[in-house]
N, CA, C and O atoms as a Maestro MAE file, in Angstrom:
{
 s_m_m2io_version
 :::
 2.0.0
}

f_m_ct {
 s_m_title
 :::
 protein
 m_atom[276] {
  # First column is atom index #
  i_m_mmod_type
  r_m_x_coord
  r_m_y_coord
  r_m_z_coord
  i_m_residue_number
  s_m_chain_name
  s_m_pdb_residue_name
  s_m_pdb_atom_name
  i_m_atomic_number
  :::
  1 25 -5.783 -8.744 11.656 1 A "UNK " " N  " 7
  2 3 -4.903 -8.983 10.523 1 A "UNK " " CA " 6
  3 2 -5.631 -9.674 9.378 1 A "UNK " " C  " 6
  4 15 -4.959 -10.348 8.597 1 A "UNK " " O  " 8
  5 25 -6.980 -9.564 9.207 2 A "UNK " " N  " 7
  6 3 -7.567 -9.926 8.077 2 A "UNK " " CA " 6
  7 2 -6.922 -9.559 6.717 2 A "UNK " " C  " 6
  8 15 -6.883 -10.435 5.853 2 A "UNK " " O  " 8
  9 25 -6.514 -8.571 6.510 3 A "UNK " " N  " 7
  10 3 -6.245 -7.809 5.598 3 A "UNK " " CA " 6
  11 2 -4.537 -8.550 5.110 3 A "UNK " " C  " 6
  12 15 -4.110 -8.557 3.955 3 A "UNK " " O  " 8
  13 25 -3.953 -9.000 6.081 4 A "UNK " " N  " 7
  14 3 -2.597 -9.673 5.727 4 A "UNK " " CA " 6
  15 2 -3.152 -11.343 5.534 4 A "UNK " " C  " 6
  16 15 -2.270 -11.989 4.968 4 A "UNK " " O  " 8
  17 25 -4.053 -11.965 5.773 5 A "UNK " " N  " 7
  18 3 -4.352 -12.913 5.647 5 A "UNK " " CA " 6
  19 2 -5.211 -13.069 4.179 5 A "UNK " " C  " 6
  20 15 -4.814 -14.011 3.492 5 A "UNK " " O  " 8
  21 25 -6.182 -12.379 3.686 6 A "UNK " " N  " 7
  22 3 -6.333 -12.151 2.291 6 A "UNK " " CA " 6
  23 2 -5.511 -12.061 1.175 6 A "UNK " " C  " 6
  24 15 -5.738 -12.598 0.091 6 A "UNK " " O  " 8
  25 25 -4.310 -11.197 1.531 7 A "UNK " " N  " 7
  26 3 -3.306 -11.271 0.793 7 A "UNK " " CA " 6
  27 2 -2.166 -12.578 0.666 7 A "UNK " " C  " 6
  28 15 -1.404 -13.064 -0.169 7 A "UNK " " O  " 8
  29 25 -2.476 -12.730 1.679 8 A "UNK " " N  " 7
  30 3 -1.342 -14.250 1.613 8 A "UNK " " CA " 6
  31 2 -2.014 -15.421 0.864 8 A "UNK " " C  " 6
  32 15 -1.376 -16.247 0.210 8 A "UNK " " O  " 8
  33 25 -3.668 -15.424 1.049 9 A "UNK " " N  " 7
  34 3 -4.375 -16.383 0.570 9 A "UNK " " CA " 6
  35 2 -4.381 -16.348 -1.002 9 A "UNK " " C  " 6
  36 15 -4.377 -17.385 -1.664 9 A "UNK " " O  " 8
  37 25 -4.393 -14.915 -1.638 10 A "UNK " " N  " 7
  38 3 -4.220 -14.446 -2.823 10 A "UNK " " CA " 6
  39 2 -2.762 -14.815 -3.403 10 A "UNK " " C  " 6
  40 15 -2.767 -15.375 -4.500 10 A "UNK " " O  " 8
  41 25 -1.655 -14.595 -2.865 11 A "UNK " " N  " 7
  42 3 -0.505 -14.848 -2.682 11 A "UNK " " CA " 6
  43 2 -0.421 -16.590 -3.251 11 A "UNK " " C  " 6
  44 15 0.225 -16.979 -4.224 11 A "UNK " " O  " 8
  45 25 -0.983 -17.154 -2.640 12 A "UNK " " N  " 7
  46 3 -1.259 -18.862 -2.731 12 A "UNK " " CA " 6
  47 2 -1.570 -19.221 -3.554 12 A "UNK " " C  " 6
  48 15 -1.026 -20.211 -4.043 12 A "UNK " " O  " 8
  49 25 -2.661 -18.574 -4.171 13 A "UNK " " N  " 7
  50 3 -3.660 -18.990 -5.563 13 A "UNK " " CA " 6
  51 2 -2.654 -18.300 -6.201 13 A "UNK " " C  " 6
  52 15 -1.934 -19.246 -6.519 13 A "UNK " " O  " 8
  53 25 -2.118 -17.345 -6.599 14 A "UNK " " N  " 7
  54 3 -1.532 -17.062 -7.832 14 A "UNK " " CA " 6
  55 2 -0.151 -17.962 -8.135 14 A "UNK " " C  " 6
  56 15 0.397 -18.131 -9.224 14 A "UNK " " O  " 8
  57 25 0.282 -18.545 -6.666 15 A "UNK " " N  " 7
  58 3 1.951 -19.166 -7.266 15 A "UNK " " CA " 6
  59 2 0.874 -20.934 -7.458 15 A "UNK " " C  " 6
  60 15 0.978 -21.780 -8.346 15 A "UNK " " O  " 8
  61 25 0.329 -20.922 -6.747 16 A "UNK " " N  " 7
  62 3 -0.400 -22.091 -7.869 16 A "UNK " " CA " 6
  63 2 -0.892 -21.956 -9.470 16 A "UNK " " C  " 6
  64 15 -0.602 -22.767 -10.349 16 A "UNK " " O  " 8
  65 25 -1.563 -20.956 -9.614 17 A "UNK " " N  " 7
  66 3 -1.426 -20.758 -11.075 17 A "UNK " " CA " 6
  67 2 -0.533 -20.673 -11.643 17 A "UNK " " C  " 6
  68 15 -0.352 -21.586 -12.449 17 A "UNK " " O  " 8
  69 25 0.045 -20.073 -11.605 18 A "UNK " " N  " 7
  70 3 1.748 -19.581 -11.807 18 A "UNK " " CA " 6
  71 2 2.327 -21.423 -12.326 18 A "UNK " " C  " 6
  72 15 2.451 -21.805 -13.490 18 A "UNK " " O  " 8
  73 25 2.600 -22.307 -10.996 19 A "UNK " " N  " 7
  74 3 2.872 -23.559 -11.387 19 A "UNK " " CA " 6
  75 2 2.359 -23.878 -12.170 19 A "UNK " " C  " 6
  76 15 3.034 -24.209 -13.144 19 A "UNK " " O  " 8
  77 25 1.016 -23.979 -12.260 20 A "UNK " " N  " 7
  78 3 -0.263 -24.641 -13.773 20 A "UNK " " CA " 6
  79 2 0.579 -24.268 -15.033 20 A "UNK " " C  " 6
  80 15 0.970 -25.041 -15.908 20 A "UNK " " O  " 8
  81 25 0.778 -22.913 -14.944 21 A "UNK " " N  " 7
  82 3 1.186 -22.178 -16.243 21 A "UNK " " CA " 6
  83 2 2.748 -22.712 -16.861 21 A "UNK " " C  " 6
  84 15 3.408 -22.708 -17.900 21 A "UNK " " O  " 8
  85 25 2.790 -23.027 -15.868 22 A "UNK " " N  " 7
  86 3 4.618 -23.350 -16.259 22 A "UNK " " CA " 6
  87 2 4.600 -24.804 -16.867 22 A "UNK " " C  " 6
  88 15 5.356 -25.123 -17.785 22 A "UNK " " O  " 8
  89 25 3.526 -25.818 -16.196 23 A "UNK " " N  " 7
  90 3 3.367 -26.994 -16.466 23 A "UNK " " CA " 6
  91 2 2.561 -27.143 -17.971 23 A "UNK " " C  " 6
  92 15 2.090 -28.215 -18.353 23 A "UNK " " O  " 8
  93 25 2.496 -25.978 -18.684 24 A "UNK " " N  " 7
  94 3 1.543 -26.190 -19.870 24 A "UNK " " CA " 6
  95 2 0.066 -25.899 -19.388 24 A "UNK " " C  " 6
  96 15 -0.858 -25.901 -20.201 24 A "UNK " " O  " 8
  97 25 -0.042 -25.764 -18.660 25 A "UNK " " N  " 7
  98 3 -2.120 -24.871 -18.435 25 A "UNK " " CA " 6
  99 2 -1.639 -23.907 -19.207 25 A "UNK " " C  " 6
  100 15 -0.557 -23.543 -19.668 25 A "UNK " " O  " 8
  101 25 -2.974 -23.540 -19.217 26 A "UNK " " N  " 7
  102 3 -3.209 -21.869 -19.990 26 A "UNK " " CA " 6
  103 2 -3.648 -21.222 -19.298 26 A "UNK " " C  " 6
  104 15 -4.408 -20.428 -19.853 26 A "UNK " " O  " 8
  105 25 -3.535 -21.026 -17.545 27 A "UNK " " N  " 7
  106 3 -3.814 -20.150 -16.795 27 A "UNK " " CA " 6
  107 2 -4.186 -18.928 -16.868 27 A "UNK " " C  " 6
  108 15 -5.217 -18.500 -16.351 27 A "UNK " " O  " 8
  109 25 -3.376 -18.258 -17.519 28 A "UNK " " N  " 7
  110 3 -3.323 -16.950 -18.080 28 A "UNK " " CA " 6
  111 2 -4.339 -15.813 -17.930 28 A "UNK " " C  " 6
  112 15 -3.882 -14.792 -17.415 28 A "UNK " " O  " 8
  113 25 -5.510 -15.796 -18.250 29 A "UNK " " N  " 7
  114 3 -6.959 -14.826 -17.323 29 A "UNK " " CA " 6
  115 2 -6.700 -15.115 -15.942 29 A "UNK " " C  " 6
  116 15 -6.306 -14.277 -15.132 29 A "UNK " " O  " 8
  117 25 -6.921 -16.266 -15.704 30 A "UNK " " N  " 7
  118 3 -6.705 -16.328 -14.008 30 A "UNK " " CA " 6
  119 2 -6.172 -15.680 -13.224 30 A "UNK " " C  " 6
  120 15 -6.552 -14.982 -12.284 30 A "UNK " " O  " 8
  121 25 -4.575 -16.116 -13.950 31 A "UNK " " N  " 7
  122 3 -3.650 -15.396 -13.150 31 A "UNK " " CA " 6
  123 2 -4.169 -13.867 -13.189 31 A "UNK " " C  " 6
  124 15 -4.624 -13.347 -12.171 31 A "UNK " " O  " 8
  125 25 -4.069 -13.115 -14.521 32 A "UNK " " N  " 7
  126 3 -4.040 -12.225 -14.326 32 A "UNK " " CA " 6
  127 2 -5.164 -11.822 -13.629 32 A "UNK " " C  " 6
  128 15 -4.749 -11.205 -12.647 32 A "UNK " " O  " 8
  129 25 -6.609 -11.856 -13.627 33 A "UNK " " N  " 7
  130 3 -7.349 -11.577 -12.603 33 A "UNK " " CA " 6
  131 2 -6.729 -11.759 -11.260 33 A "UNK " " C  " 6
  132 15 -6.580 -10.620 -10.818 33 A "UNK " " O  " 8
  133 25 -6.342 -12.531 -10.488 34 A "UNK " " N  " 7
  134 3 -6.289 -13.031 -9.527 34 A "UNK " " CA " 6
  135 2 -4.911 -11.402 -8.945 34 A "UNK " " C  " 6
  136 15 -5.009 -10.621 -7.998 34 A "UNK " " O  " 8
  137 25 -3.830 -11.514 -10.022 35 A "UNK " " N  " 7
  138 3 -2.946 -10.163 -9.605 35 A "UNK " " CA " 6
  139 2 -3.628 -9.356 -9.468 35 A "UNK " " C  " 6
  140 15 -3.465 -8.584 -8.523 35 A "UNK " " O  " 8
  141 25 -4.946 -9.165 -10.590 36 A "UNK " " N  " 7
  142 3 -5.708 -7.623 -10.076 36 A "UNK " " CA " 6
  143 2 -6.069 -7.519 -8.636 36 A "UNK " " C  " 6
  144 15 -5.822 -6.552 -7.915 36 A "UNK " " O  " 8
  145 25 -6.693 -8.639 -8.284 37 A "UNK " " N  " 7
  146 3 -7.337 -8.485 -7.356 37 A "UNK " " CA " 6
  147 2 -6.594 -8.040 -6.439 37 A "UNK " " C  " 6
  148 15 -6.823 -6.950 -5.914 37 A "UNK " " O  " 8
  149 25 -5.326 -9.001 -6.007 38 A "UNK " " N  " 7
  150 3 -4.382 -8.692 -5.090 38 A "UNK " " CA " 6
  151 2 -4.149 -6.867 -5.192 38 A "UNK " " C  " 6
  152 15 -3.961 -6.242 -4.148 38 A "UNK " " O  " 8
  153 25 -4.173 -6.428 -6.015 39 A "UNK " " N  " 7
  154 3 -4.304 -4.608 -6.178 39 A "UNK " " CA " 6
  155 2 -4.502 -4.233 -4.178 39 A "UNK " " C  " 6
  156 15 -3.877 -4.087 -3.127 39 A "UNK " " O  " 8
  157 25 -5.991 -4.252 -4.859 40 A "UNK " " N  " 7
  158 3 -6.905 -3.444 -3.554 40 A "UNK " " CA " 6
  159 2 -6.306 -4.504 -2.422 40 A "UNK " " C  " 6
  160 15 -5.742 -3.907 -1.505 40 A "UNK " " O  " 8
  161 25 -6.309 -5.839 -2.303 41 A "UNK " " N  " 7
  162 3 -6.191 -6.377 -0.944 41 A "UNK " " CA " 6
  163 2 -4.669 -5.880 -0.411 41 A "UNK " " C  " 6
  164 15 -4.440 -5.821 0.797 41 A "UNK " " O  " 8
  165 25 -3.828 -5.590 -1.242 42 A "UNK " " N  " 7
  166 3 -2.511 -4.963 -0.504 42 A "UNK " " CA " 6
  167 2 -2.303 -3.746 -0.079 42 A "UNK " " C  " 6
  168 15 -1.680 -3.407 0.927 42 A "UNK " " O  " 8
  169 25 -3.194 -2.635 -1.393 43 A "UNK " " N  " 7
  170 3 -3.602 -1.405 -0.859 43 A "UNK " " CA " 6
  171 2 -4.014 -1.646 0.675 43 A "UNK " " C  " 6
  172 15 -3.450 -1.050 1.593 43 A "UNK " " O  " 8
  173 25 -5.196 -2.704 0.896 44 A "UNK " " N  " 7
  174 3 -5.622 -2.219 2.468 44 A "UNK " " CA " 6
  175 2 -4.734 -2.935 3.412 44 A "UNK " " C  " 6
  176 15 -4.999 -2.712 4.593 44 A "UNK " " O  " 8
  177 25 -3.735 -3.749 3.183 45 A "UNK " " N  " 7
  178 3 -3.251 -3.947 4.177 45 A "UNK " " CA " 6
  179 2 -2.300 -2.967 4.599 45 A "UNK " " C  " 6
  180 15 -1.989 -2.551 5.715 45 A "UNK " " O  " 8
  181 25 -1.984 -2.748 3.655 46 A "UNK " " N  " 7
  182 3 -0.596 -1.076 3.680 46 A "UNK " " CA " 6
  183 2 -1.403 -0.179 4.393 46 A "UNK " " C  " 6
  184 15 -0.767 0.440 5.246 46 A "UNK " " O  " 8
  185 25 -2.894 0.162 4.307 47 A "UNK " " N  " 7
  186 3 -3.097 1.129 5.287 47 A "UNK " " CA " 6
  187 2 -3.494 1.061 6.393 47 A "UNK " " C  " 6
  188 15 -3.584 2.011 7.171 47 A "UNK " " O  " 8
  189 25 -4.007 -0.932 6.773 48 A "UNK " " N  " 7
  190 3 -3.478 -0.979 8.398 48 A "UNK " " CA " 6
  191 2 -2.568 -1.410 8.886 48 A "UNK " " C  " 6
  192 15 -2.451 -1.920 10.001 48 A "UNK " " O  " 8
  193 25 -1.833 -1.246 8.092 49 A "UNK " " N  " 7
  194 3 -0.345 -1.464 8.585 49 A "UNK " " CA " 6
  195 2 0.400 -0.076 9.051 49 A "UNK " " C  " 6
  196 15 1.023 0.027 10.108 49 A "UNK " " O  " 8
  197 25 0.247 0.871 8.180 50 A "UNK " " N  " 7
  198 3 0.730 2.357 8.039 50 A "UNK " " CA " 6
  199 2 1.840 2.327 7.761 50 A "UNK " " C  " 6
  200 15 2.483 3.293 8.173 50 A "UNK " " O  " 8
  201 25 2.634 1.240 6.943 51 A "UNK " " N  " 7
  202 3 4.416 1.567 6.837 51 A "UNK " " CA " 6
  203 2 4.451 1.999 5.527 51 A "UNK " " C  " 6
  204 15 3.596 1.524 4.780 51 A "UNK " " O  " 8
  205 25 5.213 2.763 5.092 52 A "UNK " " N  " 7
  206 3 5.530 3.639 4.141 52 A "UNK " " CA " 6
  207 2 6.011 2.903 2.661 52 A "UNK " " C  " 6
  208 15 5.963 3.296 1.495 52 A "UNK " " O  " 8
  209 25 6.579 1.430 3.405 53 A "UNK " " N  " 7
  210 3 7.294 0.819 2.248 53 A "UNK " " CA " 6
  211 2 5.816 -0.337 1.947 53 A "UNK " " C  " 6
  212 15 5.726 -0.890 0.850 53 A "UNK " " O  " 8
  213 25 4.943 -0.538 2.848 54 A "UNK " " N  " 7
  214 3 4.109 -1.346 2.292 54 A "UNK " " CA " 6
  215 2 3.096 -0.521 0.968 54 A "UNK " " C  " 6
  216 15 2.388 -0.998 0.081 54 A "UNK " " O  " 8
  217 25 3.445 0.931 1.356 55 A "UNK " " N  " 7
  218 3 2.264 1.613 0.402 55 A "UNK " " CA " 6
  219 2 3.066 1.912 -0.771 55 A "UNK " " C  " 6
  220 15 2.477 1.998 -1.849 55 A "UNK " " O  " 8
  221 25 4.502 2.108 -0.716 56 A "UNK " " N  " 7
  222 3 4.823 1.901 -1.562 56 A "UNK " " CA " 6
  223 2 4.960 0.767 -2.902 56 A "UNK " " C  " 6
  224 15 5.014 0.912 -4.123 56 A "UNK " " O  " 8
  225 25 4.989 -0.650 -1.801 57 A "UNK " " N  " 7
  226 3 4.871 -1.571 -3.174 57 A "UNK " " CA " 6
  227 2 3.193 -2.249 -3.328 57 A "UNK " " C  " 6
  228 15 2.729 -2.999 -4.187 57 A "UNK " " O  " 8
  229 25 2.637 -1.698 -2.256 58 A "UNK " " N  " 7
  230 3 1.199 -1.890 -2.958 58 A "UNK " " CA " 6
  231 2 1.310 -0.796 -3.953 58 A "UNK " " C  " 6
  232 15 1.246 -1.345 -5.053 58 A "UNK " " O  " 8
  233 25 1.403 0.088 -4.056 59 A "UNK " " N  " 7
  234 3 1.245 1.549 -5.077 59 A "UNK " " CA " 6
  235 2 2.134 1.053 -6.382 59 A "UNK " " C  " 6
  236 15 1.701 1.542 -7.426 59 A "UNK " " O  " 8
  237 25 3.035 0.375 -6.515 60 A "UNK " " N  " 7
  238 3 4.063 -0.309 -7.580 60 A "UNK " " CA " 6
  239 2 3.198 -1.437 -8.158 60 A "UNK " " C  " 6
  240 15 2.737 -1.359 -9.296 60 A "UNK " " O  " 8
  241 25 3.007 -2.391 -7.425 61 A "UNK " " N  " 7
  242 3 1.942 -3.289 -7.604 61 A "UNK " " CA " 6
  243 2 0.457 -2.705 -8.692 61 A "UNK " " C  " 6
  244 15 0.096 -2.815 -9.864 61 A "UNK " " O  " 8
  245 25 0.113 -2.248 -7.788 62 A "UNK " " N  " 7
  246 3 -1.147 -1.389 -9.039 62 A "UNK " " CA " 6
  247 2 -0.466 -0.969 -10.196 62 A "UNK " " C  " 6
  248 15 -0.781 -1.572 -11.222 62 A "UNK " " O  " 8
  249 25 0.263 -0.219 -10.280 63 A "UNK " " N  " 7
  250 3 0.991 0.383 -11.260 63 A "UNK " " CA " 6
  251 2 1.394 -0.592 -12.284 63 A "UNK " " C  " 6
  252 15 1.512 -0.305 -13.475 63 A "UNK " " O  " 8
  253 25 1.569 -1.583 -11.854 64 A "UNK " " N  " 7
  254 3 2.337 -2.778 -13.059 64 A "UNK " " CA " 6
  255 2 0.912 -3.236 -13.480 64 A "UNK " " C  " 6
  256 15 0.774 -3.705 -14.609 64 A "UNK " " O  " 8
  257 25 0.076 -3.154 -12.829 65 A "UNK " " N  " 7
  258 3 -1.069 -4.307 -12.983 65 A "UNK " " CA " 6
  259 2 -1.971 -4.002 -13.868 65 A "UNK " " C  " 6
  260 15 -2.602 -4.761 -14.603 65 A "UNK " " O  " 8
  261 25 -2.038 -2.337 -13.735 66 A "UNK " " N  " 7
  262 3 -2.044 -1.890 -14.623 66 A "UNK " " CA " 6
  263 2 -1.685 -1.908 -16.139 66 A "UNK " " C  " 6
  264 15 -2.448 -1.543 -17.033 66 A "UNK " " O  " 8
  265 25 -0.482 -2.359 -16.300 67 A "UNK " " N  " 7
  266 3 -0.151 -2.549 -17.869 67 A "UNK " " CA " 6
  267 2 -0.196 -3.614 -17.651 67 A "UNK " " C  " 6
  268 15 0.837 -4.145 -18.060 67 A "UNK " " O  " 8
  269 25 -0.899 -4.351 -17.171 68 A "UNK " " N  " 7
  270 3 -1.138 -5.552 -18.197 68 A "UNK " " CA " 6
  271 2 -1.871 -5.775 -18.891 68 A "UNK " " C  " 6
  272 15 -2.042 -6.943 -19.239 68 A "UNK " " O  " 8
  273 25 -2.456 -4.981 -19.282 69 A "UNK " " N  " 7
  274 3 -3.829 -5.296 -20.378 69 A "UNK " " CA " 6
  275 2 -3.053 -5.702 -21.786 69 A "UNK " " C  " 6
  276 15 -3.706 -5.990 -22.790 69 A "UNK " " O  " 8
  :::
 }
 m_bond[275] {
  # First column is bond index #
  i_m_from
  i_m_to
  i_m_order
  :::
  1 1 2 1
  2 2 3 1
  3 3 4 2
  4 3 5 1
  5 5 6 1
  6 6 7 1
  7 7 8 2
  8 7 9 1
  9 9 10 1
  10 10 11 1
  11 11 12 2
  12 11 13 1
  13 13 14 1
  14 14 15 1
  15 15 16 2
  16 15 17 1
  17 17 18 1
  18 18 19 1
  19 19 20 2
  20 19 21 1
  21 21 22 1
  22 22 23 1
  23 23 24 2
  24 23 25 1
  25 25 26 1
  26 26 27 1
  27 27 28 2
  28 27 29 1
  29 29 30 1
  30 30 31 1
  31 31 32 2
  32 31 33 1
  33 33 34 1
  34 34 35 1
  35 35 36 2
  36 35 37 1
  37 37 38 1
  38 38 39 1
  39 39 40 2
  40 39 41 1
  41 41 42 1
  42 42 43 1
  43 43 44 2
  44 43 45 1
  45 45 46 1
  46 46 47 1
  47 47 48 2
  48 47 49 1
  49 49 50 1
  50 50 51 1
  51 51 52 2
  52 51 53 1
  53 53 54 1
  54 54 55 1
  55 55 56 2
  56 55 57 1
  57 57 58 1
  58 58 59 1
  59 59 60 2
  60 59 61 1
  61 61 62 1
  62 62 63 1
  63 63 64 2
  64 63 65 1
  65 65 66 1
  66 66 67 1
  67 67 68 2
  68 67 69 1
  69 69 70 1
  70 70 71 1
  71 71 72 2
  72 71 73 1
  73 73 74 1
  74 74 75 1
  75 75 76 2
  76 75 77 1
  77 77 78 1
  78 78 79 1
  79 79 80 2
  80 79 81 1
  81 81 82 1
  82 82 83 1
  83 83 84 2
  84 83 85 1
  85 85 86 1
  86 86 87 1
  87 87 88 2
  88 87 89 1
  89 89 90 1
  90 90 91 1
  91 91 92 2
  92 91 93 1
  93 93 94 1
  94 94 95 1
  95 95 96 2
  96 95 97 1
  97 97 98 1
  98 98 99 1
  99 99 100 2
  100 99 101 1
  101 101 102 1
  102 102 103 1
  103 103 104 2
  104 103 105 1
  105 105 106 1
  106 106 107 1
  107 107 108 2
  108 107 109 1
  109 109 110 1
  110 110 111 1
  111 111 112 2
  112 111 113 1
  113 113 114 1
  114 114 115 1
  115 115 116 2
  116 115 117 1
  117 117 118 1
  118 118 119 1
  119 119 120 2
  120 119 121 1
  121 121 122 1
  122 122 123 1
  123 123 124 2
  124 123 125 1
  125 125 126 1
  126 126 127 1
  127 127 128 2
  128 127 129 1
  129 129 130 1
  130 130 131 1
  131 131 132 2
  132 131 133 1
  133 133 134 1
  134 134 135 1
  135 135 136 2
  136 135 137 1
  137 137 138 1
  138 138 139 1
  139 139 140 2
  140 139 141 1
  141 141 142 1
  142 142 143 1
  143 143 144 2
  144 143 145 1
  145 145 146 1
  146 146 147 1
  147 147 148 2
  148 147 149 1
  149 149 150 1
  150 150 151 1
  151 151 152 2
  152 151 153 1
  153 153 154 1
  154 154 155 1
  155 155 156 2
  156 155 157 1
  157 157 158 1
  158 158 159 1
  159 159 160 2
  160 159 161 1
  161 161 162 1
  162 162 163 1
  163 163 164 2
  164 163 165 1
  165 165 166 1
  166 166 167 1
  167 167 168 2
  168 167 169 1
  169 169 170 1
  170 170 171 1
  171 171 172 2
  172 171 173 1
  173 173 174 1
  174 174 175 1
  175 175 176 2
  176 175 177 1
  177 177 178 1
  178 178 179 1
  179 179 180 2
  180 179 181 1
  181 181 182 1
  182 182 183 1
  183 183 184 2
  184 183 185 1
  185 185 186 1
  186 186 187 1
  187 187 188 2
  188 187 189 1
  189 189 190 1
  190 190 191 1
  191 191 192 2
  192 191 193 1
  193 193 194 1
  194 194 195 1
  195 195 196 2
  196 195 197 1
  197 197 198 1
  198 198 199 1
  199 199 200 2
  200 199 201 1
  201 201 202 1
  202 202 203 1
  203 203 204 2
  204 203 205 1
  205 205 206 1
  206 206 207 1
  207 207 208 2
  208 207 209 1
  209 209 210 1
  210 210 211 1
  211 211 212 2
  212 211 213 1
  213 213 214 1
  214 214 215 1
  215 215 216 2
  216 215 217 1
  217 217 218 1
  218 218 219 1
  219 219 220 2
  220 219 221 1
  221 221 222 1
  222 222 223 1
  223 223 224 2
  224 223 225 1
  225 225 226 1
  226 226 227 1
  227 227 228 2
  228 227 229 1
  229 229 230 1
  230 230 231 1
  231 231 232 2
  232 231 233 1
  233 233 234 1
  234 234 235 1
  235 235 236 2
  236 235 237 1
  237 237 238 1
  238 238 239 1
  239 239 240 2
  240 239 241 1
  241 241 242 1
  242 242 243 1
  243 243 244 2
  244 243 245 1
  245 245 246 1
  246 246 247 1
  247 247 248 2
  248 247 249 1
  249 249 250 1
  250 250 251 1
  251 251 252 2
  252 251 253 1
  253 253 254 1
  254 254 255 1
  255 255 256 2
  256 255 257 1
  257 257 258 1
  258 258 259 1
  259 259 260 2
  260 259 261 1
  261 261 262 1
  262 262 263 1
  263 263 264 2
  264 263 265 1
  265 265 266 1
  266 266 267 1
  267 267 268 2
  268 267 269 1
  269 269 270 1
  270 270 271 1
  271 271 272 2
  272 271 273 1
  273 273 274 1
  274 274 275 1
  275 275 276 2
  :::
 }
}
């Protein structure tokens, strides 16, 4: 379960940024790097996972992460 443990760790760092940001940081690159990243680490957990709804919101996930530029 590496692959669910990356993501949770990613998961962590971003709602900490997330807090920074709310508190007045300027987080803002961070965060958004940090969502990219989460991209690919959910992609692979969705495919050792094999459930249909994980590939789906990894696949949603990219998709948003996408417009954020």
């Amino acid at each position: 379960m590496d692959e669910a443990a990356r993501v949770l760790a990613r998961l962590t760092r971003i709602e900490e940024l997330r807090g920074l940001q709310h508190a007045g940081g300027g987080p803002g690159p961070e965060l958004l790097a940090e969502l990219r990243a989460l991209v690919p680490e959910a992609e692979a957990w969705a495919r050792a996972e094999g459930d249909a709804r994980a590939h789906t919101a990894a696949t949603k996930l990219r998709e948003e992460a996408e417009g954020m530029d």
